[in-house]
N, C-alpha and C positions, 0 to 999 in steps of 0.2 A: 578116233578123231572126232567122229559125232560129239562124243562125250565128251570132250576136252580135255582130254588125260595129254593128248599132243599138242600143241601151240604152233600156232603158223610159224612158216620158216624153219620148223626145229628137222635136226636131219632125223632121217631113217638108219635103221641097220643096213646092211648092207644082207643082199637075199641070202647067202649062203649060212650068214651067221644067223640073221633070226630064224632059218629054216632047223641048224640047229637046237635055236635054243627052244624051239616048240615042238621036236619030233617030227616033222615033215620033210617031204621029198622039194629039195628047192625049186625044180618046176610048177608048183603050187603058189610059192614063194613069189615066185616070176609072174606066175599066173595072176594074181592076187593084187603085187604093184603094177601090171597090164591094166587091167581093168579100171583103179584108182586113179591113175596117170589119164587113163580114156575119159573118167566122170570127171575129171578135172582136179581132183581132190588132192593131189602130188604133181609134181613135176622133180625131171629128170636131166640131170647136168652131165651125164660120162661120167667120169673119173672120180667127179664130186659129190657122189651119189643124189639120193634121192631125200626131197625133204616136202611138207606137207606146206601146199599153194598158201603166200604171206594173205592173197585174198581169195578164198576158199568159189569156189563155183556158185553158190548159194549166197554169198553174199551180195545184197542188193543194191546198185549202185543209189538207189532213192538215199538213202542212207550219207550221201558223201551230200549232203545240202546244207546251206544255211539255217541257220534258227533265227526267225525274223522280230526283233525286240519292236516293242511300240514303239510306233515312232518313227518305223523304217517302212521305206516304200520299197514293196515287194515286187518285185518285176522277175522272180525267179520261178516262177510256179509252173508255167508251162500250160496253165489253163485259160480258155478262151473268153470272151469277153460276156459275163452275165446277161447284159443288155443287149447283145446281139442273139442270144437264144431265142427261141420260140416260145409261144406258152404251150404246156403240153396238157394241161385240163379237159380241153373241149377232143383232142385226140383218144385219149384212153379213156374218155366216157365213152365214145363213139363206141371205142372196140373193145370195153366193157357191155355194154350195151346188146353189140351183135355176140359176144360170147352168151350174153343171161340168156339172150331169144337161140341161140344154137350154139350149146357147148363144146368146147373140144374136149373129146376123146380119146384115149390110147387108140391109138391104129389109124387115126386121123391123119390126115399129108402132115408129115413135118412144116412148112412153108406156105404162109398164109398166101394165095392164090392170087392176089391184088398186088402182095410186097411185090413177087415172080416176077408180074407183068409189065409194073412201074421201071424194077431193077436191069430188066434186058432192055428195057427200051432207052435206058440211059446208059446202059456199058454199049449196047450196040448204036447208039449217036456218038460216042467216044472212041468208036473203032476196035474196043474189045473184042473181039473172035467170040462165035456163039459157043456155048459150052451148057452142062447142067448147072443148075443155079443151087445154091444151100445157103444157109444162116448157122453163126456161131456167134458166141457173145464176147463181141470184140477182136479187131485186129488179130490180140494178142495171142488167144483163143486160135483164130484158124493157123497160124503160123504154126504152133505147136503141132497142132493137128496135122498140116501137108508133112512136115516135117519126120514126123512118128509114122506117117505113112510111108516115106520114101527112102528113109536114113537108118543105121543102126548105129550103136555107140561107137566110139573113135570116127566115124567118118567127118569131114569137115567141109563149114560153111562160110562163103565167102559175103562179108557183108559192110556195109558202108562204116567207115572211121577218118572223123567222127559221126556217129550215128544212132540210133534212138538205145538210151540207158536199159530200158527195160530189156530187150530185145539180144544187147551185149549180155545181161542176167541169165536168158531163159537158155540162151544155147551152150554155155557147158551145163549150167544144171540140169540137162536132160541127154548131158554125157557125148556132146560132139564139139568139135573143135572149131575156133573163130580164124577164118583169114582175115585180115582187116586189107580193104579198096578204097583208095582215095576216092576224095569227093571234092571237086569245084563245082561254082556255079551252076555247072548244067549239067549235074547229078554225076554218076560214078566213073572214073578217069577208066577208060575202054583198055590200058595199054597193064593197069592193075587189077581187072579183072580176068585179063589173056592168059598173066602169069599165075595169079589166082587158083584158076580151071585148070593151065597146066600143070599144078602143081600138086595136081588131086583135087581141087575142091568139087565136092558133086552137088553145092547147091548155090545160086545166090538169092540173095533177099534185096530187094533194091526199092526207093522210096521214088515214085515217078513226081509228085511234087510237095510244097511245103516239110524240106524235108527236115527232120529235127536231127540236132539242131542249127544249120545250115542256111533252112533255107531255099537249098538247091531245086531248081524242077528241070526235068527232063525235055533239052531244047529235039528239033525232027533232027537236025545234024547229032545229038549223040545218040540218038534213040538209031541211027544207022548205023554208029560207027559200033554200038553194042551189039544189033544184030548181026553182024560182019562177025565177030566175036563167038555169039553162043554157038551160030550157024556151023562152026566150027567142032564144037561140043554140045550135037544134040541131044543125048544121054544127062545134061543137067540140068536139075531141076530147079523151075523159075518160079520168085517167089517176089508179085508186085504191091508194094503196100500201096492205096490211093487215098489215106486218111484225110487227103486235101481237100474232097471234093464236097464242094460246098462253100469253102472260104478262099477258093483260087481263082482265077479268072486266067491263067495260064491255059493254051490248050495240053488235052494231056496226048501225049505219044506211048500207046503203050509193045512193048516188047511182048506181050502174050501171045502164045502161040510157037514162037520163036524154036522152042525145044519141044521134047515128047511129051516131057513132064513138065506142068505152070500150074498157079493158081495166082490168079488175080483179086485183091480184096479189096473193098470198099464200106467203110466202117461209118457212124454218121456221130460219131462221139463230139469230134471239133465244132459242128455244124449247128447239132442239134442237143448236146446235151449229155457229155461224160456220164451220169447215168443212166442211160440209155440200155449198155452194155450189148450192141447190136451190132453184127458185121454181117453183109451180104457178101459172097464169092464166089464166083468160076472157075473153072480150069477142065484140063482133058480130062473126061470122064472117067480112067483109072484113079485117076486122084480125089476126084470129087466122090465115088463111090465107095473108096477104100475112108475118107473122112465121113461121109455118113454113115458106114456100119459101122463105124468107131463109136459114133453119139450116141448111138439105138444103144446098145451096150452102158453108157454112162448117163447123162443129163439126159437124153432123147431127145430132145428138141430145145428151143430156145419159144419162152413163152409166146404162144401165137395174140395173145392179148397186146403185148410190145409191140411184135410183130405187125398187128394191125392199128397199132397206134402211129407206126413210123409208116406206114402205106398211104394214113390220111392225112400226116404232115405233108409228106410230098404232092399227094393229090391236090391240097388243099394249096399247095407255096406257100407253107408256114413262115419262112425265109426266101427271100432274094439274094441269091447268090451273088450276085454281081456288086450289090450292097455292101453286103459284109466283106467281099473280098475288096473291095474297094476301102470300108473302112480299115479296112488292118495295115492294106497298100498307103495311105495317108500317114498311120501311125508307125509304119518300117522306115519310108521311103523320108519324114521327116527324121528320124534317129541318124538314119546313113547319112544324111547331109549334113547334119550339127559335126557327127563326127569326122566327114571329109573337112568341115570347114577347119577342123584341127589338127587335121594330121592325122585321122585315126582310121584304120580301114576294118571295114565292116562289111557286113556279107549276109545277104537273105532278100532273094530274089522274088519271093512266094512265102504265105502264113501267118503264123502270130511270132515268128523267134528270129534274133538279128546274132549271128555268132560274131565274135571280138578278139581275133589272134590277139594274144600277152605273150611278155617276156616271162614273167612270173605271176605264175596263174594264182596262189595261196596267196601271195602279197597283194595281186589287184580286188580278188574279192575283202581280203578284212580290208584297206585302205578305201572301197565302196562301201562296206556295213557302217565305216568311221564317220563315211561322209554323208549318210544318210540312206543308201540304196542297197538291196538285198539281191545279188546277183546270182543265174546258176553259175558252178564251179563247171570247167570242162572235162575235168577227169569226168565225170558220172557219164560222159560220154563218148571217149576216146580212148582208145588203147596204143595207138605207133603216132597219131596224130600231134602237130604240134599244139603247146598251151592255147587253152582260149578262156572264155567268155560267154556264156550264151546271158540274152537279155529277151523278155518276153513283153511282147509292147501290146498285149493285148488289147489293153486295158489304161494302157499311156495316153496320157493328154500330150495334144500339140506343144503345150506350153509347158510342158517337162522336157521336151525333146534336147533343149536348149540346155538347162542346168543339168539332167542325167549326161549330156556329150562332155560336159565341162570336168563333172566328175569322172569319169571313164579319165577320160585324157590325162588328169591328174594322175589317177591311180597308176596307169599304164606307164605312163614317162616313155623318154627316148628308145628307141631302139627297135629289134625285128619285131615288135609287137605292132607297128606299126603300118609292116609290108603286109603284101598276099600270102595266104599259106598256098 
């Protein structure tokens, strides 16, 4: 299949015959599409045997984007607004600087000593639960990580749909299966993740705000009505992205703690600078433990020169949170109105992304590219989820809000595109 001798969709033998036609006992056979079916690489119908996944576990939803011709105003990219980043020159002199006067060493703390101090002092004002602290390079990065620590292949993970592209990518590719849990406004619907959990799922991943591409943040009413929930199933393991913090002004509510098994992350990519490649995270110390002698083993640490560049942003208030999350709040909060003025319901309560339920999701992005605007598609983030829209206002002027609502509405036309999902 690697090799492409199979073609998605095409069917399989059935076990008994290809156990034949290769000399094998068909419990091998069995064994063999177990395993494949688990990494995601087939799926299985009963009666209509087995045929190789139309879209393969590996394949990356980045991949389902527009191609943005000149001339088109990009509002699909998902990246944060250039002019609100920091400079980061005078930081990584700094911790340039303190590395030339005292280098790090192999055997040296993984975790620059100042990042630690900064980092518990703002998860513990946020009401995060005290925990041991470690550094991965990016969100994406620790997720993997708790997950390789807690899960083996076939087991399944319950996670927000629609909900971050990448993240739909890494969990069958690392051979476990997706529950998809609705999401409104105030983050993951408690009564889809009850059934979820009871339905085997032994992990969730949940976005507490700015969640992509949504929107959603975690109001203290659902953030109860969840704990009500895991409280139920302490044995699963919690998994809270906070990629928001920095560009939200939302308080955060967070559920860690909740179960045996958590890990809380907090990544500064939106804030401070997608190459950055930096996540700070807690959790129960089984988990935090079993992810650091994972790292010793691989990377071993996350550059402490980064490390103490991101400790002197923060020390220093390289950015004003309330600023930035204020301007992106300007630039949502004018989109959603254009498109209330027209009919059009829009949704993103926290961030830089406004999602756009459609009747016909292919039709409203080319009839956007026609009309001048490069939207994301919502498949790249949904699996059971109805059509959408995501739109990234990073980077939007006020004065777009008005003709991008115009187009949208066009594109969209009559109908449930128009309601709440």
């Amino acid at each position: 299949m690697g090799g492409g001798e199979l073609e998605p969709g095409q069917l399989l033998p059935p076990m008994r015959e290809l156990a034949g036609e290769l000399g094998v006992n068909p419990n091998t056979v069995a064994a063999a599409y177990r395993v494949l079916r688990e990494r995601g690489v087939i799926e299985t119908a009963g009666r209509r045997g087995s045929r190789v996944r139309p879209k393969p576990a590996t394949t990356a939803r980045e991949s389902i984007r527009v191609e943005v011709p000149e001339g088109v105003r990009d509002v699909a990219s998902g990246n944060p607004d250039p002019a609100l980043l920091p400079s980061l020159a005078g930081a990584f002199a700094a911790a340039a600087g303190r590395n030339d006067r005292e280098p790090v060493l192999y055997g040296d703390a993984a975790v620059d000593p100042e990042l630690v101090r900064l980092a518990r002092a703002a998860l513990h004002a946020d009401g995060v639960p005290d925990g041991p602290l470690a550094v991965a390079s990016g969100s994406l990065d620790v997720i993997e990580r708790v997950l390789a620590a807690h899960l083996k292949p076939g087991d399944t993970v319950a996670v927000e749909d629609p909900g971050w592209g990448s993240l739909l990518d890494l969990i069958p590719a690392v051979g476990l299966r997706t529950a998809p849990v609705g999401v409104d406004d105030e983050g993951p619907v408690p009564d889809d993740v009850r059934e979820a959990l009871r339905s085997g799922a032994r992990a969730l991943i949940m976005t507490d705000r700015a969640q992509n591409p949504t929107g959603a943040a975690v109001t203290a009413g659902r953030a109860r009505a969840l704990r009500a929930v895991l409280k139920q199933h302490p044995d699963t393991l919690l998994i809270e992205d906070d990629h928001g913090h920095g560009i939200v002004d939302l308080p955060l509510h967070p559920l860690a703690g909740t179960t045996r098994s958590w890990a809380f992350v907090r990544s500064v990519a939106k804030a401070y600078g997608p190459d950055l490649r930096l996540a700070v995270f807690t959790g129960d110390p089984v988990t935090v433990d079993r992810v650091r002698g994972r790292q010793r083993l691989g990377p071993g640490w996350v550059s402490r020169i980064t490390q103490g560049a991101v400790a002197r942003l923060w020390a220093d208030g390289a950015i004003d949170p309330k600023a930035v999350a204020a301007a992106y709040g300007v630039r949502r909060d004018a989109l959603i109105e254009e498109l209330a003025k027209r009919g059009v319901a829009a949704h993103g309560r926290s961030g830089m992304n406004v999602w756009i339920p459609v009747p016909d999701e292919t039709g409203a992005v080319a009839r956007l590219l026609h009309a001048g605007w490069a939207v994301a598609p919502g498949a790249r983030f949904r699996m059971e989820a109805a059509p959408g829209i995501r739109v990234t206002i990073a980077t939007l002027d006020e004065s777009e809000a008005a003709p991008l609502a115009s187009a949208i509405a066009a594109a969209v036309g009559p109908g449930p595109g128009r309601g709440y999902v």
